[in-house]
C-alpha positions in Angstrom: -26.8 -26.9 -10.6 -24.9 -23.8 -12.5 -21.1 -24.6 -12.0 -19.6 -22.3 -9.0 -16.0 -21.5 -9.4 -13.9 -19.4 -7.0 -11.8 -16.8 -8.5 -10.3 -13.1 -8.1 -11.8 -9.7 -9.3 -8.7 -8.4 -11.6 -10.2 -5.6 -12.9 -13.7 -3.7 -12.9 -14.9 -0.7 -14.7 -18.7 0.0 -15.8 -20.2 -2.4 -13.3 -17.9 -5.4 -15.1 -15.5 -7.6 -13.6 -13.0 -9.5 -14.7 -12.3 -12.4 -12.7 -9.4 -14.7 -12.9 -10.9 -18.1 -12.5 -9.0 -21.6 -12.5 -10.0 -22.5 -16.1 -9.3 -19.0 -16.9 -10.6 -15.6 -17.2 -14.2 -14.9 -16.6 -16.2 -11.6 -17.8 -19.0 -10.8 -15.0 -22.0 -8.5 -13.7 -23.3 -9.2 -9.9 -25.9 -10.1 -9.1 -29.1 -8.1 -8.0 -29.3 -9.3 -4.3 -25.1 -7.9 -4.3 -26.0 -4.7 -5.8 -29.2 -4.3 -3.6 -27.2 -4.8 -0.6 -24.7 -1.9 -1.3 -21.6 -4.0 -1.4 -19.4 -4.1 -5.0 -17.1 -6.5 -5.8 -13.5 -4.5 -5.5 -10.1 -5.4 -7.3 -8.3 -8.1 -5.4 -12.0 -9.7 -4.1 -12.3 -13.2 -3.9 -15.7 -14.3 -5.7 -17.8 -17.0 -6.2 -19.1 -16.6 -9.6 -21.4 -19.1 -11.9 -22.9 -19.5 -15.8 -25.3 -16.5 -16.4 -26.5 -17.3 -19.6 -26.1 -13.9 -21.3 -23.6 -14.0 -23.8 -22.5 -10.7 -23.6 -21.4 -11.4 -20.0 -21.0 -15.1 -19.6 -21.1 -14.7 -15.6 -22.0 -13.5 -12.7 -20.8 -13.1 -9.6 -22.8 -15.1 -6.5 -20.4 -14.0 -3.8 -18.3 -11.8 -2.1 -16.0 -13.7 0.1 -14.5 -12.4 3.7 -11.6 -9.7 3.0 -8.8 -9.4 5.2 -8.2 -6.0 4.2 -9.8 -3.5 1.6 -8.5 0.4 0.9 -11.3 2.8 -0.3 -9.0 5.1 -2.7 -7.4 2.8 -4.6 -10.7 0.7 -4.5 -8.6 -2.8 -3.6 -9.2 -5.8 -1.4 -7.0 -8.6 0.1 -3.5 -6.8 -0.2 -0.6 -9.0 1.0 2.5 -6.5 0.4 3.0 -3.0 -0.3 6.4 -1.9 -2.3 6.9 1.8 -1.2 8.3 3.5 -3.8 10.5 7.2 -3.6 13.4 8.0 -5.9 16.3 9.8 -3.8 15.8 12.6 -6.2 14.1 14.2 -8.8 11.5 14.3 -6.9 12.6 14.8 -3.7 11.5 11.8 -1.6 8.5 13.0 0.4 9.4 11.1 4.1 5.9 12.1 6.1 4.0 10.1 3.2 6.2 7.4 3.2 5.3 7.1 6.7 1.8 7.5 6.2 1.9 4.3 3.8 3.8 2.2 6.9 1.0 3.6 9.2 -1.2 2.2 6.8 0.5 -0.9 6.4 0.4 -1.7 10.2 -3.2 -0.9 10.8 -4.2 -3.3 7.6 -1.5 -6.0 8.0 0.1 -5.2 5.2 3.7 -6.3 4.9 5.9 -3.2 3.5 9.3 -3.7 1.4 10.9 0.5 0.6 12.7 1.0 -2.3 14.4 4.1 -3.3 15.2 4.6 -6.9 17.3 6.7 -8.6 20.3 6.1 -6.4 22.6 7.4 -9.4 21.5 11.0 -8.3 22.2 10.7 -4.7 24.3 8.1 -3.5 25.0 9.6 -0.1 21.4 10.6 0.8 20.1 7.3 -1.3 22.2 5.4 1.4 21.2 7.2 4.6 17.5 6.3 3.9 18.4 2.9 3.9 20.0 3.1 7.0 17.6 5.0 8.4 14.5 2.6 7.5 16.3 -0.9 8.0 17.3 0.3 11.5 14.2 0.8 12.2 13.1 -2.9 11.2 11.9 -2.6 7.6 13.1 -4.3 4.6 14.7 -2.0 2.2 16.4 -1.7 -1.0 18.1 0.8 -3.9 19.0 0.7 -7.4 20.1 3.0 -9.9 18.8 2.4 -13.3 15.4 0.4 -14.3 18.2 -2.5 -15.3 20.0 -2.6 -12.2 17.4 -4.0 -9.7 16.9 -7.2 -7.9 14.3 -9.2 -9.8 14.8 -12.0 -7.8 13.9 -9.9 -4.6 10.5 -9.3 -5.9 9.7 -13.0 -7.0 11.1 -14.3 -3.7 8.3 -11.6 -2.2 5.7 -12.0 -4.6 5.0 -15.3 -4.8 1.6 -16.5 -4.2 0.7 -13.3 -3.1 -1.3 -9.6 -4.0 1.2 -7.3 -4.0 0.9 -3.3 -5.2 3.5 -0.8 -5.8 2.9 2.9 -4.2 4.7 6.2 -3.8 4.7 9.6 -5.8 4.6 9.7 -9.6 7.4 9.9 -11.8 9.4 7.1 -9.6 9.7 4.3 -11.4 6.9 2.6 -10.2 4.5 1.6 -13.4 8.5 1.0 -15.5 9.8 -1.5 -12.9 6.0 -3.5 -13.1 6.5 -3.5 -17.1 10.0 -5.4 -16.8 8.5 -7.9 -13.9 5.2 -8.4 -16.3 7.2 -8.2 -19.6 4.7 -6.0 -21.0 3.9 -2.7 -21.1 2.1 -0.6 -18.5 1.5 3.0 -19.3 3.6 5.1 -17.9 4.1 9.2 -17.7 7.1 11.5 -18.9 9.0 13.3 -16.3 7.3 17.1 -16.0 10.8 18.9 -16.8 9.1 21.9 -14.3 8.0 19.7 -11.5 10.2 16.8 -11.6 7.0 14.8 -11.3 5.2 12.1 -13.4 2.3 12.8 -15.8 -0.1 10.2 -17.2 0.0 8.0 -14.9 -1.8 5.1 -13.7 -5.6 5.8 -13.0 -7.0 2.8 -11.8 -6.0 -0.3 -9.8 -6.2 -3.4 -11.3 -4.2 -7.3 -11.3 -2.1 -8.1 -13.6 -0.7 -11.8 -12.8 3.0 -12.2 -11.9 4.3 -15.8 -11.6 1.7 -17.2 -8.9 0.1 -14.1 -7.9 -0.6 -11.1 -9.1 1.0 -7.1 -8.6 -0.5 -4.0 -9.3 0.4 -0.1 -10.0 -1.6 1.0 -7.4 -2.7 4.8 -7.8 -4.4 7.3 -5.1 -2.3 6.6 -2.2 -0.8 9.9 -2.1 -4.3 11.6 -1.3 -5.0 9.1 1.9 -6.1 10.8 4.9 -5.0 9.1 7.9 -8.1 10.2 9.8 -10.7 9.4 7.2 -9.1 5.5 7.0 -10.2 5.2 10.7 -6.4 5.6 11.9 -6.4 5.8 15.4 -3.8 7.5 17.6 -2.8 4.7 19.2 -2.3 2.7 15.6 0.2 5.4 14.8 3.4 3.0 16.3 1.8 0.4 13.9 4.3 2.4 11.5 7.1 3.1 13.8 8.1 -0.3 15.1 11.3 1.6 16.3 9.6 3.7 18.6 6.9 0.6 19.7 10.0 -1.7 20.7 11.8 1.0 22.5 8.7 2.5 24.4 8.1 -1.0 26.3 11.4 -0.1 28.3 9.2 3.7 29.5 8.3 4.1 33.1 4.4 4.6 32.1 2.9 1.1 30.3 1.1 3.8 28.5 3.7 6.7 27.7 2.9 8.4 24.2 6.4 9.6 23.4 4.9 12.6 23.7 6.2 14.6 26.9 6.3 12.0 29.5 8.6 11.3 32.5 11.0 9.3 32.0 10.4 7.8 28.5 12.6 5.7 26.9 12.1 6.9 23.4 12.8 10.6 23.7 16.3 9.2 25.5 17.1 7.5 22.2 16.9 10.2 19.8 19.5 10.4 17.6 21.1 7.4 18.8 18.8 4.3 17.5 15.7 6.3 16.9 16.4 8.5 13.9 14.9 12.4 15.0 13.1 13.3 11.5 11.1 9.6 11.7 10.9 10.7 15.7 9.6 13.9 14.4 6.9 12.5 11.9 5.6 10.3 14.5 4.3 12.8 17.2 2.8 15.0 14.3 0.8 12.2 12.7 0.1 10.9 16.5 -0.9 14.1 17.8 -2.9 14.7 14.8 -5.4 11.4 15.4 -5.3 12.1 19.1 -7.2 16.0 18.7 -9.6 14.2 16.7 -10.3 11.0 19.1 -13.6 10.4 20.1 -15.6 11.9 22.7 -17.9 10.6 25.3 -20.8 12.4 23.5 -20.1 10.6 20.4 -18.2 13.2 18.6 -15.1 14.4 18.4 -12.6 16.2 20.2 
């Protein structure tokens, strides 16, 4: 009986995975019957995988376990924690896709940590963000220089766990997981124009971090909260704010929207912050124009 080992998909490009097994790294291909049915092992997969017998790719994988979560764009499975990343400047911090991500998180039980970078730049605004996004339940945090951040924040969060960094480019993201991995992971200049990031990251893939692993996660910026299979009523998955205050509303189901009465709107700019207020209905009644219909359709 061919030795069956459990391990997780690190990497994959060409139709080869790299699986990190317990008596160490294991180069793969699928097998037929995996490829036949349509389904491809993603980064961050758990896998069965066995002796093939080829020496140019020792083994293969039997088995794709159960996710708990996959994205499509970045192609990743079984994601634990999500670092949002946006620098207080240089480039602006774009708030409606920061949202997006916590949206994201909710709907895939993903647990989200924001950190804002370049405080140096902006201390005032740099500290109004993190007012802004702890009041409304999430666990934040700021530095100013690559040097100057918590590392033992991220191993506390990390351990045992799949964790990615997101946000825009030219952040910090891809320098801050080269000091936690103490190697280097290609990172982009600063476009002196666009205050943006070039050559960035291009692909997902695990690079292991004490007991788990973290990953430069690239493509969330293009997400589409429709084409995820967002519903409306998953929008408050990012806004826990707004979804703790809207069980004191007259109507069980108010939507913040224009209702009587509603607990929310009587908040604003007291413990509901009016931009976060503001990105909410837009993303909510986004999703709700494109609900489904009786028919089948959409709306």
């Amino acid at each position: 009986m061919p030795e069956v080992s459990e391990g997780v998909v690190t990497k994959g490009v060409g139709g080869v995975y790299t699986v990190k097994a317990p008596d160490g790294i294991r180069l793969c291909q699928i097998r037929g019957n995996i490829r036949l049915s349509g389904l491809k092992p993603l980064v961050g997969d758990k896998v069965l995988t066995s002796p093939s017998g080829d020496p140019d790719y020792p083994y293969v994988v039997e088995k794709i376990l159960p996710r708990k979560n996959f994205l499509v764009r970045p192609p990743l499975a079984n994601l634990d924690n999500l670092f949002l990343m946006f620098a207080c400047s240089e480039p602006s911090p774009d708030l409606k896709l920061l949202d997006k991500l916590l949206i994201i998180c909710g709907k895939l039980g993903i647990t989200p940590f924001i950190i804002f970078s370049k405080r140096d730049l902006d201390s005032i605004a740099c500290d109004e963000l993190v007012r802004i996004y702890s009041s409304a339940g999430f666990e934040c945090m700021s530095f100013c220089r690559d040097e100057d951040f918590d590392e033992d924040f991220f191993k506390e969060k990390t351990s045992g766990k799949i964790t990615g960094f997101a946000g825009p480019s030219g952040v910090g993201k891809s320098t801050i997981c080269s000091i936690l991995l103490g190697t280097d992971i290609k990172t982009g200049d600063i476009s002196d124009k666009l205050k943006r990031g070039k050559h960035t990251t291009r692909h997902a893939e695990l690079f292991e971090y004490r007991d788990g692993f973290i990953t430069d996660t690239p493509g969330f910026t293009s997400l589409d909260l429709f084409d995820l299979g967002v519903e409306y009523n998953e929008v408050q998955g990012g806004y826990p704010e707004i979804m703790n205050a809207g069980r004191l509303c007259r109507f069980d189901d108010c939507r913040h929207i224009a209702e009587r009465e509603c607990n929310v709107r009587a908040l604003l700019g007291d413990t509901i912050d009016e931009g976060r207020y503001g990105r909410y209905k837009e993303f909510y009644e986004y999703l709700y124009q494109r609900r489904p219909n009786s028919a089948g359709g959409y709306k």
